[in-house]
Short mmCIF file of the C-alpha atoms (twelve columns), coordinates in Angstrom:
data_MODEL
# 
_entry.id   MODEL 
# 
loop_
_atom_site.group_PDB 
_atom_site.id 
_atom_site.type_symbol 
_atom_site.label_atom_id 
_atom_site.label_alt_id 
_atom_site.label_comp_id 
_atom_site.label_asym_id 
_atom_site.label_seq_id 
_atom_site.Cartn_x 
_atom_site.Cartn_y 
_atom_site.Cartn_z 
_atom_site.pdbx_PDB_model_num 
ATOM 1  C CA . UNK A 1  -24.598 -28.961 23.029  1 
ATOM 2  C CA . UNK A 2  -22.242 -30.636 20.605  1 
ATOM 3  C CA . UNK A 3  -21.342 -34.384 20.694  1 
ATOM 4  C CA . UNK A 4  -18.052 -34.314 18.650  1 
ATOM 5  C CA . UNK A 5  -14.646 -33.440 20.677  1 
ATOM 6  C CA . UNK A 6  -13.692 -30.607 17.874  1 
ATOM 7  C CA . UNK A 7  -13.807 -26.977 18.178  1 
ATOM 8  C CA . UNK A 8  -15.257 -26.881 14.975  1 
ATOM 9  C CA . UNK A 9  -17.663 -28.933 12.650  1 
ATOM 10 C CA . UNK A 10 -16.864 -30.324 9.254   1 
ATOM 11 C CA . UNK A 11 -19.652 -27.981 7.966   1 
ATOM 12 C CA . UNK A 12 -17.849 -25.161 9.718   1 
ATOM 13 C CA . UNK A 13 -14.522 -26.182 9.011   1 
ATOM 14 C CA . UNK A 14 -15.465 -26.513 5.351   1 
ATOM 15 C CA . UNK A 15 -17.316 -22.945 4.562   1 
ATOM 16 C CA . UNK A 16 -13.576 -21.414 6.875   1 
ATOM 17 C CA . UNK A 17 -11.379 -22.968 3.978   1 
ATOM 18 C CA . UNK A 18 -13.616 -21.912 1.030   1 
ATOM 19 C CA . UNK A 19 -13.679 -18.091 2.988   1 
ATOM 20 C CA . UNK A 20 -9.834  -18.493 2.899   1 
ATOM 21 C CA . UNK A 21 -9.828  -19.616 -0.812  1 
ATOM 22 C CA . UNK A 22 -11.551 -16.656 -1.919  1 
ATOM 23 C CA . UNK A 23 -9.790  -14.021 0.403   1 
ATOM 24 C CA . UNK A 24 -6.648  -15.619 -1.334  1 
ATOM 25 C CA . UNK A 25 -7.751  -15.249 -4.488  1 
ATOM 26 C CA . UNK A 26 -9.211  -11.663 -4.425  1 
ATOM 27 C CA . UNK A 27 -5.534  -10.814 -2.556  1 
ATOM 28 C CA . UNK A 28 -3.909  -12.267 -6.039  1 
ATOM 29 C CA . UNK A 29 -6.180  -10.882 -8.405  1 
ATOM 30 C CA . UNK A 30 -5.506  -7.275  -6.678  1 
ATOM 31 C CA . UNK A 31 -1.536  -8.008  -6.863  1 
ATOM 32 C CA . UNK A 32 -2.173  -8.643  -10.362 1 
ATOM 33 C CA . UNK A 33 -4.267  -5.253  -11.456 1 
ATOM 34 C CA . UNK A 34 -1.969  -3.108  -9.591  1 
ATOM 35 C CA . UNK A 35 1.346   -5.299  -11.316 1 
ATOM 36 C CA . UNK A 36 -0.459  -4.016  -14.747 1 
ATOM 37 C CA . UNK A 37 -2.268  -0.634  -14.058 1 
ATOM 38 C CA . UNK A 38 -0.828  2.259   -14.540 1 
ATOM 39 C CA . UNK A 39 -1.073  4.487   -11.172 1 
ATOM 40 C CA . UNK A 40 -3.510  7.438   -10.575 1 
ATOM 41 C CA . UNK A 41 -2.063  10.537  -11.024 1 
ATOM 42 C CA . UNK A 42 -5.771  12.767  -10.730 1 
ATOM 43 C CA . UNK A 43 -7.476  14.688  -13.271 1 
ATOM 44 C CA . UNK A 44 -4.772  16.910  -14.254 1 
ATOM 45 C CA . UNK A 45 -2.553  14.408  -15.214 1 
ATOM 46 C CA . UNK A 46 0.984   14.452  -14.226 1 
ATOM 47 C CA . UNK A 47 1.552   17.947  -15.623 1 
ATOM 48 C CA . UNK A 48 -0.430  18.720  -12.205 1 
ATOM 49 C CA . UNK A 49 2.576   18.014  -10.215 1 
ATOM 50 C CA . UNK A 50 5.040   19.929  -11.986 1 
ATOM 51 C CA . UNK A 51 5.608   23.639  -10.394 1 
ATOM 52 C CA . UNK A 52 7.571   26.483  -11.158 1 
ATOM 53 C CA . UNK A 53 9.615   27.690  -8.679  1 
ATOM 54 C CA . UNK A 54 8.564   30.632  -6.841  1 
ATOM 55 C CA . UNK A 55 10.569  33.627  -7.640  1 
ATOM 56 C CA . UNK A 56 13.238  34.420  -5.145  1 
ATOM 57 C CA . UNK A 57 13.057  31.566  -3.313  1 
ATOM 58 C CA . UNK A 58 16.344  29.364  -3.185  1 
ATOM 59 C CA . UNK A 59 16.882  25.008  -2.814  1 
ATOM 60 C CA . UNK A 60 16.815  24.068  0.559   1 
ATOM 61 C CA . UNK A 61 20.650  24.415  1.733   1 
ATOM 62 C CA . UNK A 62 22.485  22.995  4.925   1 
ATOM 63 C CA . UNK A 63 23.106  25.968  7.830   1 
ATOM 64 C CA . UNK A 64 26.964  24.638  8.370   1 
ATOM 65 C CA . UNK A 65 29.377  22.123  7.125   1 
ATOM 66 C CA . UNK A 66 28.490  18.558  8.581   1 
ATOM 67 C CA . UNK A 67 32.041  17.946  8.849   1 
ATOM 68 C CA . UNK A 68 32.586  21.096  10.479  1 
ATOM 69 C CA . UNK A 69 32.851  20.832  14.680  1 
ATOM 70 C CA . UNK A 70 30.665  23.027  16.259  1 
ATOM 71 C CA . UNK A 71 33.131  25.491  18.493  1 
# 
């Protein structure tokens, strides 16, 4: 059983601030790599996400005017 009135000892509450230190600083350190690294685009590069169009096949186009009232 504990004799001090805290939740927590001095001990405890130390190694909980140094665990928040370092979860702060990995946190920054991974803002800062993603800030300055290019993103992953896969092995193909970004050629891979360029497609022709299918033959045939038209843009997506509206079915009516949304201006028009529906009668």
């Amino acid at each position: 059983m504990r004799r001090s009135n805290g939740a927590f000892t001095p001990q405890e509450r130390k190694m909980a601030m140094w665990a928040l230190l370092m979860a702060a600083l990995l946190a920054a350190m991974g803002l800062m790599i993603q800030q300055y690294s290019q993103p992953s685009v896969g092995p193909g590069g970004i050629d891979a996400y360029m497609t022709a169009s299918a033959p045939g096949v038209l843009d997506a186009q509206p079915v009516m005017d949304a201006v028009a009232p529906v009668v």
